[in-house]
SETI-291537 format. One record per residue: residue in three letters; x, y, z of N, C-alpha, C in turn. Coordinates in steps of 0.2 Angstrom, whole numbers, plus 5000, padded with zeros to 4 digits. Layout:
// SETI-291537
ALAXYZXYZXYZ...
END
This chain:
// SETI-291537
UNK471847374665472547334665473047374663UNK473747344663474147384663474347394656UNK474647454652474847474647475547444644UNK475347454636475647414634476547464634UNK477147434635477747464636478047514630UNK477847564630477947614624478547634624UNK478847654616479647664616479347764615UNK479647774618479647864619480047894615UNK480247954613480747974609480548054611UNK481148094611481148174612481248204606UNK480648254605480348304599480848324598UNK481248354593481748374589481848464594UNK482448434598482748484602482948544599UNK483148584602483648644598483948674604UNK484448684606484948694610485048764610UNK484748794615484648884616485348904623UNK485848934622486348944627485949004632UNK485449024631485449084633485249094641UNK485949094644485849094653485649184654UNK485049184659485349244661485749254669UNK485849314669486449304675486349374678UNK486349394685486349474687486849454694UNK487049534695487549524700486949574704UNK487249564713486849604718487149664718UNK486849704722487449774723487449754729UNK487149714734487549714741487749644742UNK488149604744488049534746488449524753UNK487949484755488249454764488149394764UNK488649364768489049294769488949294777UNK488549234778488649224785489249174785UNK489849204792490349154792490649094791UNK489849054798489848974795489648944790UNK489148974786489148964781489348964774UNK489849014775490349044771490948964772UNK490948934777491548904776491048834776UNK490448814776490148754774490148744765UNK490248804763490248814755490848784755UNK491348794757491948774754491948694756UNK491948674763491848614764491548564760UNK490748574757490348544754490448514748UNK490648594745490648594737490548534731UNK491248514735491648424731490948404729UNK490548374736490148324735489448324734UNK489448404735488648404733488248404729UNK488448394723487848394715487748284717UNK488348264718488348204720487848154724UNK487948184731487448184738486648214737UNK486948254732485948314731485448264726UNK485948214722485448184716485148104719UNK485748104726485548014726485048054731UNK485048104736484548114741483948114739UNK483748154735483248154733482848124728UNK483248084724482848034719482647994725UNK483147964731482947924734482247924739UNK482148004739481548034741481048034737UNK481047994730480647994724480448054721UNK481248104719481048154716481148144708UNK480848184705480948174698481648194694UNK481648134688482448134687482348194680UNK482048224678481848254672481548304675UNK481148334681480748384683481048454678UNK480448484676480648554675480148604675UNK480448684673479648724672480048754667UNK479648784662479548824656479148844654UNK479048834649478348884643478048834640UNK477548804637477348764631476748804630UNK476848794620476348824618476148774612UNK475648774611475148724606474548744601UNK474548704596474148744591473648694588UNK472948674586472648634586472148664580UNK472148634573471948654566471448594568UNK470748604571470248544571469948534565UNK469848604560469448594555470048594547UNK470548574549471148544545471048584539UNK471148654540471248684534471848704532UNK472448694536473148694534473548624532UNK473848654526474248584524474848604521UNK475248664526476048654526476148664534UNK476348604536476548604543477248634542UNK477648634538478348674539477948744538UNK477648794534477448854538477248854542UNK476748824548476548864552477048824558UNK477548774556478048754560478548814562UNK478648864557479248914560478848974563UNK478048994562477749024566477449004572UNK477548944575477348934581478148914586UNK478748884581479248934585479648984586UNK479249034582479349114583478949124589UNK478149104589477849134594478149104602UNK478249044600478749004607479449044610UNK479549054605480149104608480049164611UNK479349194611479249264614479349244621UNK479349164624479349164629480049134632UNK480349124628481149094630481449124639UNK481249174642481649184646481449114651UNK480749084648480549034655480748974655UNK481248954648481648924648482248914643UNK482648954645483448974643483748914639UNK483648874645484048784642484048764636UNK483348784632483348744627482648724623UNK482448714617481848714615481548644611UNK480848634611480748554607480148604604UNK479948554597479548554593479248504591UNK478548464592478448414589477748454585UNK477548404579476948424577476848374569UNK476148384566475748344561475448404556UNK475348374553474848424549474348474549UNK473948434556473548494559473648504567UNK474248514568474148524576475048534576UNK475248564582476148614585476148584591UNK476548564593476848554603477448604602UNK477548654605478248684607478348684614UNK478948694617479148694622479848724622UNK479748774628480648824628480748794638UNK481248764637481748724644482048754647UNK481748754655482448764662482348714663UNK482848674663483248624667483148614675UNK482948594678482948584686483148534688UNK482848464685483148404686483348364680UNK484048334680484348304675484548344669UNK484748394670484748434666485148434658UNK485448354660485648324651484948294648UNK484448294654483948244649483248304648UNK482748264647482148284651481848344645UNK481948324640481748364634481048334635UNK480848404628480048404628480048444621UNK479348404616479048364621479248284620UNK478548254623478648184626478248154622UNK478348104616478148064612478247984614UNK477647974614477647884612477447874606UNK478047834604478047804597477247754596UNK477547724599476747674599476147684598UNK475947754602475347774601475247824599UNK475947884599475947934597475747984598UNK475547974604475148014611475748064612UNK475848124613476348174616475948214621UNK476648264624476248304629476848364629UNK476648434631477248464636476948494641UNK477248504643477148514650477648584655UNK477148624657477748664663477548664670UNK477948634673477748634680478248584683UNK477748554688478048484693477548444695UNK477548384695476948344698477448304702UNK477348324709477648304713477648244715UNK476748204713476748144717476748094710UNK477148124706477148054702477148004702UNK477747964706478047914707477347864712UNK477147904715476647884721475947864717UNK475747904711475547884705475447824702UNK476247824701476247744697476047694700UNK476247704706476447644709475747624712UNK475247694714474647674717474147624709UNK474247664704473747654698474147594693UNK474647554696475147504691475347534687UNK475547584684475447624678476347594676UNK476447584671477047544666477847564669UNK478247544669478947584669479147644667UNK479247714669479547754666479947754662UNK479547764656480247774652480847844650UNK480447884653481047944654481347974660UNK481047974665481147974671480948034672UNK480448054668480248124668479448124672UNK479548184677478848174680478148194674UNK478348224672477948234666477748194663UNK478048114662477848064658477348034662UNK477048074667476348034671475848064669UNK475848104665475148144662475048094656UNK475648054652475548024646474947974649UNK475447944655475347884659474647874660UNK474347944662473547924665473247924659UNK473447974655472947994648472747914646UNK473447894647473147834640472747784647UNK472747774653472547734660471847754657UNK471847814658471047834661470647874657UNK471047904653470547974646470648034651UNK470548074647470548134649470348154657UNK469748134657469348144666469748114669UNK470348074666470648054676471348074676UNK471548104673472248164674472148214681UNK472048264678472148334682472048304690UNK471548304691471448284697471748254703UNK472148204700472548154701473348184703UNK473448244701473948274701473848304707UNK474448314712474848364716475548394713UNK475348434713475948494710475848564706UNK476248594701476148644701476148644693UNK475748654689475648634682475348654676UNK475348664670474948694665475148614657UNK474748584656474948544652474648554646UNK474648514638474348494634474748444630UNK474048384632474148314628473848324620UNK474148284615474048294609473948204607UNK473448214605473348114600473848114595UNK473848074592474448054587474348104578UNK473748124579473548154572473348234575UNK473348244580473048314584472348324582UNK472048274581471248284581470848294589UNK471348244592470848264600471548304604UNK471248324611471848354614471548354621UNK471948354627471748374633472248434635UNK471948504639472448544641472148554649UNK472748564654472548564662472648624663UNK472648644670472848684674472948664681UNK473448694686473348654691472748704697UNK472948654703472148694707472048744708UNK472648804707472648874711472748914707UNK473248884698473348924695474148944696UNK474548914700474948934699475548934694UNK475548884690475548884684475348944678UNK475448954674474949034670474848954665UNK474048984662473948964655473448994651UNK473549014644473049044639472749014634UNK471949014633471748994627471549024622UNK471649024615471449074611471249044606UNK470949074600470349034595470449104589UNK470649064583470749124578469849104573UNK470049174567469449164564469149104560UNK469949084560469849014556469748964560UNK469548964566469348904568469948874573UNK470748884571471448854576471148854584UNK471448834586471548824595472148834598UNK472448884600473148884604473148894612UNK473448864613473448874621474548884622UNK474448924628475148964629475248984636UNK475848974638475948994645475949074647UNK475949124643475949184643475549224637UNK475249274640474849304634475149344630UNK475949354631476349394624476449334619UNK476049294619476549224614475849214611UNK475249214611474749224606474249284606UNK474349334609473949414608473749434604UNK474449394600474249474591474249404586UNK474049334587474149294581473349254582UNK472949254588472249244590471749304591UNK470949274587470749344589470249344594UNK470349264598469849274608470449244610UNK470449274615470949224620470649254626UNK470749184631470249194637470949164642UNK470849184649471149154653471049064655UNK471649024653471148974657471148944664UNK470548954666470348934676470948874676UNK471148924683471348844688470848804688UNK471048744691470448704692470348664689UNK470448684681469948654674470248614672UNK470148554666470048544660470148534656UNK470148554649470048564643469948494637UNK469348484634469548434626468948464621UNK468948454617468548484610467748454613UNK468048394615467348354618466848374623UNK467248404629466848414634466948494637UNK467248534631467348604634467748614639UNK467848664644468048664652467448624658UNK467948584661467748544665468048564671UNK467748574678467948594686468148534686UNK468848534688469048454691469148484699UNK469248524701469448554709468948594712UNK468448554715468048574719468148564729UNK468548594732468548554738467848564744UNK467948544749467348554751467348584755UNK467848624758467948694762467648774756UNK467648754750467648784746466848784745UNK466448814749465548814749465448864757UNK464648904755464448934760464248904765UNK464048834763463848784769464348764773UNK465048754772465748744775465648774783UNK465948724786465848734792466648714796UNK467048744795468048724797468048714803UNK468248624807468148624814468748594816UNK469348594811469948574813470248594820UNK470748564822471048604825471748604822UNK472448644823473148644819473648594820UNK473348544824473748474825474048464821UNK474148444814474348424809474348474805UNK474248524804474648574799475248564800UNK475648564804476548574805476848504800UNK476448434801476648374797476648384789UNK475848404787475748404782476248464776UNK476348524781476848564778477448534776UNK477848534783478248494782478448464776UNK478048394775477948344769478148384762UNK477648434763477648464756478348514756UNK478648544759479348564759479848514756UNK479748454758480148394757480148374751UNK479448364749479148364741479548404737UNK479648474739479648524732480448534734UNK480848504735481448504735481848474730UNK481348414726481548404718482148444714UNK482748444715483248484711483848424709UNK484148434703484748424702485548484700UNK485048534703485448594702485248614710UNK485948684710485748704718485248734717UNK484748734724484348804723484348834730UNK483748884731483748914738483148934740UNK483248974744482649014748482449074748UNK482049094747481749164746481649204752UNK482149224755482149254762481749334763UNK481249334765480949414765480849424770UNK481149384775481249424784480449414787UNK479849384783479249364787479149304788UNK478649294792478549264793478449184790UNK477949184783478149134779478849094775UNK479249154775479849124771480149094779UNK480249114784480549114790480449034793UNK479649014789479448944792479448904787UNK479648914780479848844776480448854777UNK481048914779481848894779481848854786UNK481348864791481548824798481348744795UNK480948744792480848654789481548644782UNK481348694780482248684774482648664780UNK482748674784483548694788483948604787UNK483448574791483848494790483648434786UNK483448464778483248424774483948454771UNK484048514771484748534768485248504770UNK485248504775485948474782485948404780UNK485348344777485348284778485548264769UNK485348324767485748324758486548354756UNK486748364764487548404764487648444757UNK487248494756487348564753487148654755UNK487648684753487448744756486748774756UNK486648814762485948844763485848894758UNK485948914753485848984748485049024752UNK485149074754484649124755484449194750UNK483949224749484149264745483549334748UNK483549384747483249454752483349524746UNK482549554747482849644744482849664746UNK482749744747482449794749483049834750UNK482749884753483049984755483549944757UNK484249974759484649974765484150014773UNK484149984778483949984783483049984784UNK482949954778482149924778481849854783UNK481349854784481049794790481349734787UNK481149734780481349674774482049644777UNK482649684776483249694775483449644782UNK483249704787483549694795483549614796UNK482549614796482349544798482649474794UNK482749474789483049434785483649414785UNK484049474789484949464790484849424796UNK484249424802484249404809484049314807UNK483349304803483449244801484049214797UNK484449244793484849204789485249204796UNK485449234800486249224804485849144809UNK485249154811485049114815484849034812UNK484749024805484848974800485548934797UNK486048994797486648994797486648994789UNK486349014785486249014776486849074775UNK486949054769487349084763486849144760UNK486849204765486549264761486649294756UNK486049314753486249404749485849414747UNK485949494746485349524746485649574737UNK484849604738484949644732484449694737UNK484949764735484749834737484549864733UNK483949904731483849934726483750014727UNK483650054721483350114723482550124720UNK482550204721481850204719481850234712UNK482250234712482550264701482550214697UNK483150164700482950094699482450044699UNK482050054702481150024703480950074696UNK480950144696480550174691480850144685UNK481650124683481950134678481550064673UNK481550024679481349944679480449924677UNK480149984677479649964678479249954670UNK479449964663479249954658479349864657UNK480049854658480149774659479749724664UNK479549764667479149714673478449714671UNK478249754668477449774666477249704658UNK477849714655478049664649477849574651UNK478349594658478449504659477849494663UNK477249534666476949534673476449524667UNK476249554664475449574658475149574662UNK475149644665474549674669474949744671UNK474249804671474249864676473949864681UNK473849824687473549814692474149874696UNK474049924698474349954704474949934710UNK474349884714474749834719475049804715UNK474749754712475249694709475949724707UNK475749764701476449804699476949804706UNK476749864711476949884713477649814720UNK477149784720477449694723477849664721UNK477649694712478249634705478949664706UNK478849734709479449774706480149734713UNK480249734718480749704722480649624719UNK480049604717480149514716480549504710UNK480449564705480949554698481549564702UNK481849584705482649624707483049554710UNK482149534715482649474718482649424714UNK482349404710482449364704483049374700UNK483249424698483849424695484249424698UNK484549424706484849414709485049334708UNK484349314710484449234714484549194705UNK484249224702484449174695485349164695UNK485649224696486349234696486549164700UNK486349134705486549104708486449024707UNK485649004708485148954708484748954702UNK484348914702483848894695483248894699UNK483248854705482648864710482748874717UNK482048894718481848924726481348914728UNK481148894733480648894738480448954742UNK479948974743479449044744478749024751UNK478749074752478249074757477649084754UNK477549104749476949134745476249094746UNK475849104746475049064750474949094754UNK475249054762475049074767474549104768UNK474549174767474249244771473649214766UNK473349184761472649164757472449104763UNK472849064767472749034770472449054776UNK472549094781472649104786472449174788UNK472249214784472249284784472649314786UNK473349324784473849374784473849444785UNK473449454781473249514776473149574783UNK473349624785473049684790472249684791UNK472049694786471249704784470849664789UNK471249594788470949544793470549554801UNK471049614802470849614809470349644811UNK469749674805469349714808468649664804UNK468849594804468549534801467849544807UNK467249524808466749534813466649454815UNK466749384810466549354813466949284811UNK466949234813467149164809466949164801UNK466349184800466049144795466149204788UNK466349284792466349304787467149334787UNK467649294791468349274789468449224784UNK467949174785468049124780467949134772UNK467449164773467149184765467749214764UNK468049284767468549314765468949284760UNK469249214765469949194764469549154756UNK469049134757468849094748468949144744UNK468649214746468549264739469649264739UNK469949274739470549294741471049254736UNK470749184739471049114738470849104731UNK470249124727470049124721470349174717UNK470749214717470849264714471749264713UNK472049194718472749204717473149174709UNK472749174707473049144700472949224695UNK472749274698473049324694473349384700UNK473549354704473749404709474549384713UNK474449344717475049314719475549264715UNK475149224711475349144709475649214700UNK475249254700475549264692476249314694UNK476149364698476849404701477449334702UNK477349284706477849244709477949214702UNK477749194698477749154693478249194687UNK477949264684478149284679478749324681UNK478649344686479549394690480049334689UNK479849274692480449244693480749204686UNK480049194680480549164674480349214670UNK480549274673480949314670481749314668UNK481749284673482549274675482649204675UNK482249154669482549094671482549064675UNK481949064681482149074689481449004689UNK481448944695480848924694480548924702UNK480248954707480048964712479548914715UNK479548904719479148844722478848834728UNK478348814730477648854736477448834739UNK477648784745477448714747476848754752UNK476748824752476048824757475548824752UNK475548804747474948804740474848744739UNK475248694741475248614739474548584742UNK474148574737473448554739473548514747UNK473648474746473748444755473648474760UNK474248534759474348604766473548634764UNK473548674757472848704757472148664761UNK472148604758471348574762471448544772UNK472048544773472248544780472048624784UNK472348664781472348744784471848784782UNK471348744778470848784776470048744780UNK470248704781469748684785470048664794UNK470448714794470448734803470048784805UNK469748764810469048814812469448884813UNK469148944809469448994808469349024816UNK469049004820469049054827469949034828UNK470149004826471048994828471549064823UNK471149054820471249124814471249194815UNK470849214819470349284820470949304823UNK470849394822471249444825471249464831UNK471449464836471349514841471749544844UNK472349564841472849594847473349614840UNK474049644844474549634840475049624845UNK475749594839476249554843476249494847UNK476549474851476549424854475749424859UNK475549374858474749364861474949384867UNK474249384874474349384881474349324883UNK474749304888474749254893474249184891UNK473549234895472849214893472649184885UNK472949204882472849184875472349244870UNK472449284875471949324871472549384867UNK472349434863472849464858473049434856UNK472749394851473149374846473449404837UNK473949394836474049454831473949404825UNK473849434817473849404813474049334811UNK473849274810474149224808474449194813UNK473949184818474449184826474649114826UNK473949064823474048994824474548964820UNK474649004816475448964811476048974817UNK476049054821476849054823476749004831UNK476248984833476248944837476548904837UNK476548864830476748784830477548814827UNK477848864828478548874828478648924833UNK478548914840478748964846479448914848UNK479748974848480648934851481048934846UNK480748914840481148894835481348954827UNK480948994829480949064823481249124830UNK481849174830481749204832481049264834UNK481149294841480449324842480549374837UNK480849414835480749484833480549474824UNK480649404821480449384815479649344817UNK479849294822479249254824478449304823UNK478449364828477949414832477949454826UNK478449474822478549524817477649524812UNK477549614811476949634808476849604802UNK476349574799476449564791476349614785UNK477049614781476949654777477049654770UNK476449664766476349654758477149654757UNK477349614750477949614749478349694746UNK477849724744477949784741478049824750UNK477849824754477849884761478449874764UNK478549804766479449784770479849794768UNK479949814760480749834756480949884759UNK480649934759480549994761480050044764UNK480150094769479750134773479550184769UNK479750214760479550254758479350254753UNK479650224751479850214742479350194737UNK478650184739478250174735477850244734UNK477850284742477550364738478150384733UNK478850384733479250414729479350404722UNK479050324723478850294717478350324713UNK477750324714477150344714477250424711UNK477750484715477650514712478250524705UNK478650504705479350484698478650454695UNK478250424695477650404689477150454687UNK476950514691476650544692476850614687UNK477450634687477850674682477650644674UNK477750574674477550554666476950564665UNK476450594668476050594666475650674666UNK475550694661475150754660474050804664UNK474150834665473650834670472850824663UNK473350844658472650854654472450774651UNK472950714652472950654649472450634656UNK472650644663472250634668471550654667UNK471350714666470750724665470450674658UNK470850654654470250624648470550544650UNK470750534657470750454656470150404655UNK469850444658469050404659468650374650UNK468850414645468650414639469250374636UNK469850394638470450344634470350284635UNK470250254643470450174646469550174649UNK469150154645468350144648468150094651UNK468750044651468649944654469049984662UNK469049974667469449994672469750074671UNK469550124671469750194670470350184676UNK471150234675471550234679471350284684UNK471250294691471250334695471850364698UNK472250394697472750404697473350414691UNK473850474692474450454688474850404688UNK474850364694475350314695474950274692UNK474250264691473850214686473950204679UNK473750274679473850284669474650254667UNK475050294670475750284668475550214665UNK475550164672475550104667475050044663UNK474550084662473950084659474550094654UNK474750144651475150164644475450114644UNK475950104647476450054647476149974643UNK475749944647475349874646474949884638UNK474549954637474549944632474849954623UNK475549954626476349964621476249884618UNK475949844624476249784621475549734622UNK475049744625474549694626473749734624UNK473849794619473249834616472549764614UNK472049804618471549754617471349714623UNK471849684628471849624630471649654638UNK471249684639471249734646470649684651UNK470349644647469949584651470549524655UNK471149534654471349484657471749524663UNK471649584665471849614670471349614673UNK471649564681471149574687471549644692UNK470749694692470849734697470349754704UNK470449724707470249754713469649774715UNK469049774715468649774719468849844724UNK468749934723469049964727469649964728UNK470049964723470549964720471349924724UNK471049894729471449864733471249804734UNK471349744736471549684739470949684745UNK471049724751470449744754469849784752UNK470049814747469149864744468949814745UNK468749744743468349704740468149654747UNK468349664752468349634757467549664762UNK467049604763466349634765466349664773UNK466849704775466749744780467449804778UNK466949864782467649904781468349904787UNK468849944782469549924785469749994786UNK470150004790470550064789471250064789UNK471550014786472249984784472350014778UNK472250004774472350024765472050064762UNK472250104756472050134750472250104745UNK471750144738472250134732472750144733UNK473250164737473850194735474350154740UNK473950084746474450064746474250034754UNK474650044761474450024768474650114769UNK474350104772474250184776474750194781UNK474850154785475350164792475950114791UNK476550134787476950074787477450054791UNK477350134796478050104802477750064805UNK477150024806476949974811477449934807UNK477749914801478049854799478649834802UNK478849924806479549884811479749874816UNK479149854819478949834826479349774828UNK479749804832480249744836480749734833UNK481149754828481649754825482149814825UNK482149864830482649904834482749954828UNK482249964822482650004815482150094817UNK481750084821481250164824481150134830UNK480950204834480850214840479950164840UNK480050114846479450084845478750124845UNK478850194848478350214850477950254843UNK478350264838478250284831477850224828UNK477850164828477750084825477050084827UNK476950104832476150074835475750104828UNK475350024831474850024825474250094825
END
């Protein structure tokens, strides 16, 4: 039946000014666009709030931090002490939400929450307390299909207009086992009962959301969006699995199992319906009451959510904001300038050096909690454009997935069969919540930044993942033949946009986000790291770091660096299988090393920036 109409009320807020802001060293205007900013301006916070609510977007949406604390064996009894040290620990994470902070809690249990603002940004505090039953929650993320929720399960009136008021909704509908699951979007929660004796914690399916549990010797329970916020106050802390979970009662529970997701899986779609499904989910994560934008990287996936962004923007009458890093005359850069002219967007770019990567790299290691090599070396242009795009927007939409989707990745082409492309793309796909989902995640709220991923949106993933991989397989580079044969990576996504993506972006090589900034700068880099480090620290690495030894100086460096600030914590670094993204992949490649892609002029194929006979793969 339906629930009884609860009065809500918001945890005791505290108002944090602290915006950050960065300027670009380069920026570029395209001219119509340039004059549709002026034109629009007046009416666009106006036109963007009814468009979208009308579209049933959240009037409250946000992303942030919550962190939680849970005294099951009720041995504390001054909630005002360990109230100022749960928001001290809360605030190690403030850059994830600048906006503003809530505290709720009892005797034996804390809710914190540090606020970005995205939708409604005078309301939408946390947390989220019903008087009545005294049920609360916080929550970071977005549950897209709220409204769709209610309305399918009767679920009560909103009372806040907060999408996040639907995790209350279900909790008290169904218990614990019928939340997560029920959710589309992007998420990390904990529900608290009215005395903190029971609690539910989630994750969303992929993980793209971060969350951490931890257990002191007393018996407490805390869980936390980042592992700088309980490291040194817990003495286990485990990652918590996408997928999952959590209550005192049932431990971790698998709520995301799909059915592509099995050795017996057999994918006999065909790509019919990919294009609709995406689509949908484009439209979906466009939830904002502030401006936001697009992550332009000049490839191919950012190239196919701005061609689906183009006339959801146009029908919301606000500026296109685009945003791009890399070298001055890098693949990244060019290709990015060709799609924004041909989009008609409000570019800019941030140019960086290789001094500047180095100088930045202690701060990135901080916000990222990891020495993974690659990752690091991927985070360093995503923090640059983050600080960039925070300066302008609060949110952006990203191509990020895909290539888990569809086998992006070079490696892919030396795949031998359907079945052991499949596998691949699962081992991959299981891994992105400490690899893509935690860089895209922690780079951009670093900067107060909330990033959004419609090729991850459960829908898109179980449509693209159960199309029969033979539409997937490699055989060629660039534009396929005639006959349909050569086909180059991820060929079945740019078909369903032939005409509509320029060719030179459309057919363009796929390139790690670390390779396309720049044609050099990750050896230059590599060796600026390599100076820090002394040969005889090298030879006793193996004895200093015995969890994951560094193979290299550009390792070690930040092996040191990670453990300035996360000593101990060396089980929540995922590395690599072969110290690459392809080591671990069951055939061999000849595309990568530890140290990166071996051939990176193939990245500027078709884009007039080398001679093409230098680019051949």
């Amino acid at each position: 039946g339906r629930q009884p109409r609860a009065r809500v009320r918001w945890a005791q807020p505290t108002n944090q000014p602290t915006m950050l802001a960065a300027k670009s060293l380069a920026t570029t205007t395209t001219r119509n666009a340039r004059a549709n900013v002026r034109r629009r301006t007046s009416s666009t916070p106006r036109n963007s709030r009814r468009s979208y609510r009308s579209n049933g977007g959240a009037l409250n949406a946000q992303c942030c931090s919550i962190l939680a604390m849970f005294d099951f064996k009720k041995q504390r009894f001054e909630p005002a002490s360990f109230e100022t040290t749960v928001r001290e620990h809360s605030a190690r994470m403030r850059t994830r939400g600048p906006d503003g902070s809530g505290y709720h809690g009892g005797d034996h249990f804390a809710l914190a929450h540090e606020r970005l603002a995205i939708m409604d940004p005078e309301g939408g505090k946390q947390p989220i307390v019903y008087e009545t039953t005294g049920n609360a929650v916080v929550a970071n993320g977005e549950m897209y299909n709220f409204r769709a929720l209610q309305k399918e399960h009767s679920l009560p009136p909103s009372l806040t207009g907060s999408d996040s008021e639907v995790v209350l909704q279900l909790y008290e509908k169904f218990g614990p086992a019928g939340v997560a699951d029920k959710l589309n979007g992007i998420f990390a929660f904990v529900v608290a009962n009215k005395d903190g004796t029971d609690c539910l914690a989630a994750r969303d399916h992929c993980g793209i959301k971060p969350l951490y549990m931890g257990k002191t010797d007393a018996g407490d329970v805390w869980f936390a969006s980042e592992l700088k916020a309980i490291s040194d106050i817990c003495d286990e802390v485990t990652e918590f699995p996408a997928g999952h979970y959590w209550t005192p009662a049932t431990g971790l529970v698998k709520y995301y199992s799909p059915s592509w997701d099995s050795d017996d899986a057999r994918p006999s779609n065909d790509t019919s319906n990919v294009r609709a499904v995406l689509q949908e989910a484009v439209r979906e994560q466009c939830m904002s009451d502030v401006p936001f934008g697009l992550l332009l990287s000049g490839g191919l996936d950012s190239a196919v959510v701005g061609t689906l962004l183009k006339p959801i923007v146009e029908e919301m009458d606000m500026p296109f904001w685009s945003f791009t890093v890399g070298q001055e005359g890098s693949p990244d850069i060019t290709a990015a300038r060709i799609m924004s002219e041909h989009l008609g967007t409000v570019h800019h770019e941030y140019q960086f050096t290789t001094e500047e990567a180095f100088a930045a790299i202690p701060k990135i290691i901080y916000h990222l909690e990891t020495y993974e090599p690659e990752l690091i070396r991927s985070a360093i242009p995503n923090f640059f454009l983050a600080k960039l795009t925070s300066s302008k927007v609060k949110m952006v939409l990203t191509g990020e997935g895909s290539d888990e989707l569809f086998g992006g990745y070079l490696y892919f082409r030396d795949a031998p069969d359907t079945q052991a492309f499949h596998k691949e793309l699962r081992r991959i796909f299981h891994h992105l919540h400490n690899v893509n989902c935690q860089r895209a995640d922690r780079m951009t709220m670093a900067w107060g930044l909330e990033g959004r991923v419609p090729f991850l949106d459960r829908n898109v993933i179980e449509e693209v993942m159960n199309v029969d991989p033979s539409y997937k397989m490699i055989s060629g580079l660039g534009v396929p033949n005639a006959d349909g044969t050569g086909r180059p990576e991820k060929c079945a996504l740019r078909e369903l946009f032939n005409g509509e993506i320029p060719e030179s972006v459309l057919w363009r090589t796929k390139a790690m986000q670390c390779e396309g900034v720049g044609m050099d700068w990750v050896s230059n880099l590599q060796a600026l790291c390599a100076e820090q480090v002394s040969d005889e620290e090298m030879a006793a690495a193996e004895t200093t770091y015995p969890i994951n030894p560094p193979h290299s100086k550009e390792e070690l460096f930040y092996r040191r660096l990670f453990e300035e600030h996360y000593h101990g914590m060396d089980k929540f670094v995922h590395v690599w299988e072969g110290g690459c993204r392809a080591g671990g992949a069951p055939w061999e490649n000849e595309a990568y090393t530890r140290a990166g892609l071996k051939n990176t002029a193939q990245l500027a194929r078709g884009l007039g920036i080398l001679d093409e006979d230098a680019v051949a793969a």
